[in-house]
Structure formats: structure tokens, C-alpha cells
N, C-alpha and C positions, 0 to 999 in steps of 0.2 A: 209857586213852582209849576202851577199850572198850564204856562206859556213855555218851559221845556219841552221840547222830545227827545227822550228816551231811546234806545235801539239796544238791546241786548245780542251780543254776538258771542258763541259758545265755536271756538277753537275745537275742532276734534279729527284727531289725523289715527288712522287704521297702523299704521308701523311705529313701534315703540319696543325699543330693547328690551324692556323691564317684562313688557304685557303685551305683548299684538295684539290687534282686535277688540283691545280693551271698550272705545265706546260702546260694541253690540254684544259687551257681554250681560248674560240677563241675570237681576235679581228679582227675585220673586215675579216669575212670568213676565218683567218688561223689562227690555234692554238700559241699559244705563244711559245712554243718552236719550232718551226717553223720559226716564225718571229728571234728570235737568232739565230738560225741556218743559217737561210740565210743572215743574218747581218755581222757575221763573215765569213763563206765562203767564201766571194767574197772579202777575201785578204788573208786568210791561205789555205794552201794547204790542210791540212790534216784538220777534225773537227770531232770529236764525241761528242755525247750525252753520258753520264755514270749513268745510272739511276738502283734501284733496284724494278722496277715494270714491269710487261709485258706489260702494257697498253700504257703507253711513249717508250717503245724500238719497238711497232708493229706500234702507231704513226710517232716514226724518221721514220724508216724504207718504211713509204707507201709513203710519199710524197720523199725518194729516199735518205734519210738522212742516215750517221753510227752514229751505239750505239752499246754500251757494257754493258752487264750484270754486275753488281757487287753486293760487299757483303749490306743487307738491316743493317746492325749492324755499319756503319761509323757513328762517333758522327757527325762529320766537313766536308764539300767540301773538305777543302783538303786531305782528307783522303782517301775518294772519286776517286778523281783526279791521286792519285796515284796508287790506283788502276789499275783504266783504263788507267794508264802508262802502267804499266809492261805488259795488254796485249795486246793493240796496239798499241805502243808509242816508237816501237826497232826504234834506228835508230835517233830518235829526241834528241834533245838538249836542247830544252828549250819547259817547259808545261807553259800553258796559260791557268789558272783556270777562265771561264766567269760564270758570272751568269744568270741563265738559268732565272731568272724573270726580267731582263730588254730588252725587246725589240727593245728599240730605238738604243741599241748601234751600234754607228758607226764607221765604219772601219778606220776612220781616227784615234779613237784611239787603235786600236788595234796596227794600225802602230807606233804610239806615244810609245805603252810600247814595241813593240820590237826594236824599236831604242835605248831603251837604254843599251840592250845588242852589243851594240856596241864596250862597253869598255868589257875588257875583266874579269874585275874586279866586274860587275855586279853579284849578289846574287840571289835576289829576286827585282823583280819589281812590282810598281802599280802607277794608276792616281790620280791625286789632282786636283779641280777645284776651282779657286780663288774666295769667295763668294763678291757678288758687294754691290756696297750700295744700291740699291732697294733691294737686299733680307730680309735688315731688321733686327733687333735684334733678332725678334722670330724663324726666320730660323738658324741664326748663334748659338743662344741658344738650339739649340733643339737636346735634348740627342742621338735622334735616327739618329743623322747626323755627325758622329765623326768628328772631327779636327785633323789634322795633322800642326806639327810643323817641317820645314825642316834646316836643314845647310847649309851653303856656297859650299858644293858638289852636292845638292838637293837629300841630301840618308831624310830618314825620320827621327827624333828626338824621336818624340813622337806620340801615338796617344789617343785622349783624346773625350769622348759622352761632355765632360766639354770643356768650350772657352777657349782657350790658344792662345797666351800667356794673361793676367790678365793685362788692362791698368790701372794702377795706377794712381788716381786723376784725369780721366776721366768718365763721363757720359756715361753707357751702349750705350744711343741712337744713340753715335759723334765713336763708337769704329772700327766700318767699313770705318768712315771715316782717322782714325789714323793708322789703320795697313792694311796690306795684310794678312787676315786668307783664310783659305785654307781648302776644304770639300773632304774628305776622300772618291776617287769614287771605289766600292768595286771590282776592278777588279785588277789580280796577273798573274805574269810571274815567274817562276823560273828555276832554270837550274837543268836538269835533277837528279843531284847526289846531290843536295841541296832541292829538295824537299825530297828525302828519307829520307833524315835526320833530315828534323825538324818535320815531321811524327813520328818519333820517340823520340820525346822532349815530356818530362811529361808537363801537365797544370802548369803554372807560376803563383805567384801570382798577378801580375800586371794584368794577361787576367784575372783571374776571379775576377776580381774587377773591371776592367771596361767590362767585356765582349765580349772582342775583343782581336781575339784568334792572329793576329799579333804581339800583343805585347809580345807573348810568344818567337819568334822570336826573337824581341829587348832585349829583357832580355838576352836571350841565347849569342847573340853579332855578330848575324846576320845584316848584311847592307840592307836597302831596296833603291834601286835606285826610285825615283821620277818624273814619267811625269807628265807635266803641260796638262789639257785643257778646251777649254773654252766651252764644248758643255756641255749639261744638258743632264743628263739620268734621266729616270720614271724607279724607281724600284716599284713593283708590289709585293703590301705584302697581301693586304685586296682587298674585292669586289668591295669598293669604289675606292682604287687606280685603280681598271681595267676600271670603268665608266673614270675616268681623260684621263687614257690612251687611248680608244677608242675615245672620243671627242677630244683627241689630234691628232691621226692618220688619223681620218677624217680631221680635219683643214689642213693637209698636203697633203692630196691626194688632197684635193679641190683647194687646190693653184696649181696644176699639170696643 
């Protein structure tokens, strides 16, 4: 795998209905896009920020980070992403779309999705993380936590805000105990001349129905290769997820 290169690009736009400003909001003394930045760095070579605010590009930039300006008019990160391909990304093989509001992620799975370009046959990649039985019905039900369905190659099936697969003639509350379902972690790899291309794939009906712009992808007849892992990300939508997250990050330092 040696003869890859890698380019990590981290989407982060200043305007969000949910959060504004959400990349430079700080946890524990360092801004959150900071906190990604150095999460991934310390297994990719190569890492940019691609933001369309000056406030996030003078931020990467001061604690020592690259960023690229791009266009404020991208609907999607991916779109984004490719972007900030074409202008620092000569040379790389495979983009690695992160998202710029989970902090925690860790480099064991960045390694995770780029091992699965291994095979030479690899598309597009992303993580899956098996939900356990303490997660509960209400976590496994919860629209804003898609499902992923895999096949016997581990490419992706399906992805669904809906439980799949549907047990039949069992009790919601025994269904984590009868199957392995699988939580969609929203992180993507794809190879260079394959991300230009589903850039240019109109919306599908299947994404605007569940809203989950992948499956535009699957529709198209794109493969998604699947890594497994068992680590938990905080993604960081609202002010309350950031309180979780800060009382998370402290619980960890303190065990230091």
C-alpha cells in the first residue's frame, strides 16, 4: 500500500444553521478544527482544511495547519473536497473526505479506510460501526444515525436513517440481540478519478428520500468498500453536543 498517496481533505464551512462557527469553536483550549487536524495528521502525510471563510483558513493556518480557499456555492463536502483536489491534491491517489466536526476521530481509523484500498478493485470507501446491545433500541432507531446493510465482500448494500434489515416476528427490544446492525460512521475515501465523477452525478432519487447523498452513488452502481470499527466518534452538530464532547475530552485527559 506503500505506492498510494493519500490526501486527507477536511470540508469546514463557518455558516451552519444548526451551529455557526462551529469549526473554531474551542474545546478544551483548542478549536475544533484543530483538534481534526491533528487527529488525522499524525498518520496522513498530506492534510488540508478546504473551507470558504477567511476566519477557518487564518485559524488552520496560525496553529501551523494547510487550507485552501474554495468555492462558498458547494451544496455537499464532496463537492468541496474536490475541489481542494484539483488544487493541492497533483500527485495523490486516493481523497479522504473527514469531517471537520468530529474531533475524536482516531487514526486507527483512518488507517482502517485506507487499508481497504488495498485491493485494487476499491471505489469508494467508508467506516461502519457494529451497534452493541447496551446501545438500545432508541439509538438503533434514531433516524439521524443511518444503517448500513453489507454483503459477503463488505462493499455496502444499502444505507438507510430506517433499521435494516426488518426482523420479522420479533420484539423491537430482542433485535440487537438477533442480528449484527451496523451504524453508518460518516467518514469516505475515494480514488482520485472516481471522486470526479460522482461530482458530476445528478441527485438520485433514493438520496433525496432518505437524504443521504451516498446512495446516489449506489444508485449510479458504484461499489463502496466497508471498514469495520469499534471505536465511538462524537460528531458535533448543536451547542449541547459540544458541552458532551468537552466533558468527554476532559474524562480523558484526566485518566492521563
Amino acid at each position: 500500500m506503500s505506492n498510494i498517496k493519500f490526501i486527507g481533505i477536511i470540508p469546514a464551512r463557518y455558516a451552519s444553521s444548526r451551529f455557526p462557527g462551529k469549526p473554531l469553536v474551542e474545546i478544551c483550549g483548542k478549536s475544533m478544527i484543530q483538534r481534526v487536524y491533528e487527529q488525522v495528521s499524525s498518520v496522513l502525510d498530506l492534510v488540508y482544511v478546504a473551507t470558504d471563510d477567511q476566519r477557518i483558513f487564518d485559524a488552520v493556518t496560525s496553529f501551523g495547519g494547510k487550507a485552501v480557499m474554495t468555492s462558498e456555492n458547494h451544496k455537499s463536502g464532496t463537492d468541496r473536497c474536490f475541489e481542494a483536489f484539483t488544487k493541492v491534491g497533483e500527485g495523490c491517489d486516493v481523497v479522504i473526505n473527514i469531517q471537520g466536526d468530529e474531533p475524536f476521530i482516531q487514526p486507527s481509523q483512518i488507517k482502517t479506510l485506507c487499508e481497504c484500498f488495498e485491493s485494487e478493485e476499491t471505489q469508494i470507501a467508508t467506516l461502519v460501526k457494529p451497534f452493541s446491545q447496551k446501545d438500545g433500541w432508541e439509538a438503533l432507531s434514531n433516524p439521524n444515525s443511518p444503517k448500513v446493510v453489507l454483503n459477503k465482500n463488505m462493499e455496502a448494500m444499502y444505507f438507510s436513517r430506517s433499521v435494516m434489515p426488518f426482523l420479522r416476528g420479533a420484539e423491537t427490544e430482542n433485535w440487537l440481540n438477533s442480528h449484527t446492525y451496523y451504524k453508518h460512521i460518516g467518514l469516505y475515501a475515494y480514488r482520485a478519478d472516481v471522486l470526479k465523477q460522482i461530482t458530476e452525478l445528478p441527485q438520485s432519487s433514493l438520496e433525496i428520500a432518505e437524504s443521504l447523498e451516498q446512495l446516489r452513488w449506489l444508485e449510479n452502481g458504484y461499489k463502496i468498500k466497508v471498514g469495520i470499527t469499534n471505536t465511538e466518534t462524537i460528531g458535533i452538530d448543536t451547542p449541547d453536543d459540544l458541552k458532551r464532547a468537552e466533558l468527554f475530552l476532559q474524562s480523558q485527559l484526566n485518566k492521563r
